[in-house]
C-alpha positions in Angstrom: 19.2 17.0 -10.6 15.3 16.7 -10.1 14.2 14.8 -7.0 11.3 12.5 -7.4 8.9 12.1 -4.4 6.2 9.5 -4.1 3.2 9.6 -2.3 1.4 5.9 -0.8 -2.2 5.9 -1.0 -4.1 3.0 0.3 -7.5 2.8 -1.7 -10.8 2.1 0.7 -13.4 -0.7 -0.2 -15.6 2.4 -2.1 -12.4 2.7 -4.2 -11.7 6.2 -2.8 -8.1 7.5 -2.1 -6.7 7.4 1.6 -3.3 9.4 1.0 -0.9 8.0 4.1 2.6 9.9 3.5 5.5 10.5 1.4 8.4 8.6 0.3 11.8 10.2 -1.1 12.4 6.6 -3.6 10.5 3.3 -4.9 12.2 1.3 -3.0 11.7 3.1 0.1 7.6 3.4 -0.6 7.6 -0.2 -1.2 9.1 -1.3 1.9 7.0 0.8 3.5 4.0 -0.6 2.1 5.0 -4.1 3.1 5.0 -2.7 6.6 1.5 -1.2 6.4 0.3 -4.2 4.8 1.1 -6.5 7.2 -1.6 -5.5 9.6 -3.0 -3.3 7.1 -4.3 -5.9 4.2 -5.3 -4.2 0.9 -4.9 -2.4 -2.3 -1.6 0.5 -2.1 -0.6 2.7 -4.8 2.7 4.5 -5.0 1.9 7.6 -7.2 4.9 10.1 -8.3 4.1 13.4 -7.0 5.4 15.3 -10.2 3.2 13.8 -13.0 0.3 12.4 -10.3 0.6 9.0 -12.1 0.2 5.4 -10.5 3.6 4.2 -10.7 2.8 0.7 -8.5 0.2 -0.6 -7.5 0.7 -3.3 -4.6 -2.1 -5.3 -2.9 -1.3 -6.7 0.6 -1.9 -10.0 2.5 -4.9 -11.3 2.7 -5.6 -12.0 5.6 -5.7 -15.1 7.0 -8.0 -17.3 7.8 -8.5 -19.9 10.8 -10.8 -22.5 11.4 -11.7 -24.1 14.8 -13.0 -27.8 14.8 -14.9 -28.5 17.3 -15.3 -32.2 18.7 -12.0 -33.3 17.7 
């Protein structure tokens, strides 16, 4: 039995590649990436180590956003 391994990537604003680590499954990599995202927004790719192909590509939160009225 072949063991698949995936590596998460987050990609920069200049669209490079930031590799972060290695997960042993998909679901395992996207958990992860939930994690990161959440005070990590952005754009994550889970990428299968064997063939070196994008095999998800999630994009996190955005972040939010909050407004202070003044006078009120």
């Amino acid at each position: 039995m072949k063991w698949r391994h995936y590596d998460i990537v987050r990609k920069d604003r200049d669209k490079s590649a930031i590799w972060l680590e290695t997960a042993t499954d998909l679901n395992t990599a996207e958990s992860r990436i939930e994690e990161l995202s959440s005070f990590w927004p952005g754009e994550f790719q889970i990428m299968d180590q064997q063939n070196h192909q994008v095999v998800d590509r999630i994009i996190g939160p955005l972040p939010t956003v909050t407004y202070v009225i003044k006078g009120i």
